[in-house]
FIVEXFI-168257 format. One record per residue (C-alpha): residue number from 1; x, y, z. Coordinates in pm, 1 decimal. Example, Ala and Ser with C-alpha at 12.3 -4.5 7.8 and 13.67 -1.06 7.14 Angstrom:
2
+-----+----------+----------+----------+
! num !        X !        Y !        Z !
+-----+----------+----------+----------+
!   1 !   1230.0 !   -450.0 !    780.0 !
!   2 !   1367.0 !   -106.0 !    714.0 !
+-----+----------+----------+----------+
# end
This chain:
71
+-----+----------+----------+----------+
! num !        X !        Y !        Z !
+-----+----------+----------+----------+
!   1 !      0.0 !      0.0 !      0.0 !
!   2 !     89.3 !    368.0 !    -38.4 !
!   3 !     90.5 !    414.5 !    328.8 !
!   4 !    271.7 !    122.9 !    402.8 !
!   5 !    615.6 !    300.6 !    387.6 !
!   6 !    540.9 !    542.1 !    699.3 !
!   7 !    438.3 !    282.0 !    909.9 !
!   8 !    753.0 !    187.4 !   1143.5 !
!   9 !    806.4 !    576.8 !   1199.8 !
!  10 !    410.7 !    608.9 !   1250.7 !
!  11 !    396.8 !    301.2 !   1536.7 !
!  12 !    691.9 !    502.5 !   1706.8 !
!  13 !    543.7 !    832.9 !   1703.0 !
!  14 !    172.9 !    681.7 !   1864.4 !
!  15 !    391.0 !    476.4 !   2114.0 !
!  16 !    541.4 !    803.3 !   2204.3 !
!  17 !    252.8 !    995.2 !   2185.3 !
!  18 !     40.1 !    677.5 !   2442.1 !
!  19 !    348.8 !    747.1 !   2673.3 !
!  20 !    273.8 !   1148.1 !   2721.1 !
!  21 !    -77.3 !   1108.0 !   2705.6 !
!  22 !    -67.8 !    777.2 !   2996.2 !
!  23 !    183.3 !   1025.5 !   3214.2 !
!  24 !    495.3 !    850.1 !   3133.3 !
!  25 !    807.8 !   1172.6 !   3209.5 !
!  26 !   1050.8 !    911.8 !   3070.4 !
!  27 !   1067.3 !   1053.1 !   2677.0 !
!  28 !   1284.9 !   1377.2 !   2579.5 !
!  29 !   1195.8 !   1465.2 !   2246.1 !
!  30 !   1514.3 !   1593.4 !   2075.8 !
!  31 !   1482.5 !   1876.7 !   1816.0 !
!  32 !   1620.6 !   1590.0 !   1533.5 !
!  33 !   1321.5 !   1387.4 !   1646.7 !
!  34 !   1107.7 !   1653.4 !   1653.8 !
!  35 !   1165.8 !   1740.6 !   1294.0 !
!  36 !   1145.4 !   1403.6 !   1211.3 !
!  37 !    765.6 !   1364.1 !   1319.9 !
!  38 !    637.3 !   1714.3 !   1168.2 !
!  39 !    804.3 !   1573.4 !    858.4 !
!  40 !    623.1 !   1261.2 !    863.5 !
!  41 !    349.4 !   1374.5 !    963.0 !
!  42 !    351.6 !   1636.2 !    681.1 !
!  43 !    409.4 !   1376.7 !    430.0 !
!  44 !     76.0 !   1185.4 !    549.3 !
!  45 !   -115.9 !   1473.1 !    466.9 !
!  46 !     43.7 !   1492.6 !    153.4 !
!  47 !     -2.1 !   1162.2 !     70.5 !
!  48 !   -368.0 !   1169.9 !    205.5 !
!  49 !   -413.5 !   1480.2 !     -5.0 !
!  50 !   -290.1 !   1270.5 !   -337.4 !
!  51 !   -519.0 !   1028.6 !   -258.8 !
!  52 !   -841.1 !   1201.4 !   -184.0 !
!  53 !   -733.6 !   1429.2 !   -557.6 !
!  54 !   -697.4 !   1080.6 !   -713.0 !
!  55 !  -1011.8 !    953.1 !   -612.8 !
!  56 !  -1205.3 !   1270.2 !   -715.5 !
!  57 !  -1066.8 !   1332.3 !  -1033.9 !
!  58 !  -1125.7 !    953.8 !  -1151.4 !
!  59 !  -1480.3 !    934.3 !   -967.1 !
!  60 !  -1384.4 !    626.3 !   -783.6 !
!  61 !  -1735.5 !    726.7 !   -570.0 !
!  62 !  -1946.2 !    669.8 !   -895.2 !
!  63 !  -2121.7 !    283.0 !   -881.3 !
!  64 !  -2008.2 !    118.3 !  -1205.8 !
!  65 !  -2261.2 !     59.0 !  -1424.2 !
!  66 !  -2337.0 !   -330.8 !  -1413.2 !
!  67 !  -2296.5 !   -376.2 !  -1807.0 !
!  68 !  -1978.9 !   -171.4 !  -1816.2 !
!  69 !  -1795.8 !   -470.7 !  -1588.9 !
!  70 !  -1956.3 !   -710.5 !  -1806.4 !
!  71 !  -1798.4 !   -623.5 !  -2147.6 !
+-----+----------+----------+----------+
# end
């Protein structure tokens, strides 16, 4: 899948995310790391934004006519 490739850096950023939000002190967030999340998370947008554009423009949300898959 298209998403497929921000996965490991996604799980880390929820785990560290979980940890904040469950009270857990133990995580500094350096500014390298820091970076590194509003990057990825910038490129999930992006690549959300591609996505949604690509699904518009070809009317993936239009019901195939029944005869058209038959042909």
């Amino acid at each position: 899948m298209k998403f497929d490739k921000f996965k490991i850096n996604l799980d880390s950023f929820v785990n560290i995310r979980n940890s904040i939000a469950h009270g857990e002190n133990s995580y500094v967030l350096s500014i390298d790391n820091f970076e590194k999340y509003v990057n990825l998370v910038n490129d999930l947008i992006f690549q959300l934004q591609t996505e949604i554009e690509i699904y518009i423009t070809e009317k993936k949300y239009l019901k195939q006519n029944v005869t058209e898959n038959s042909n």
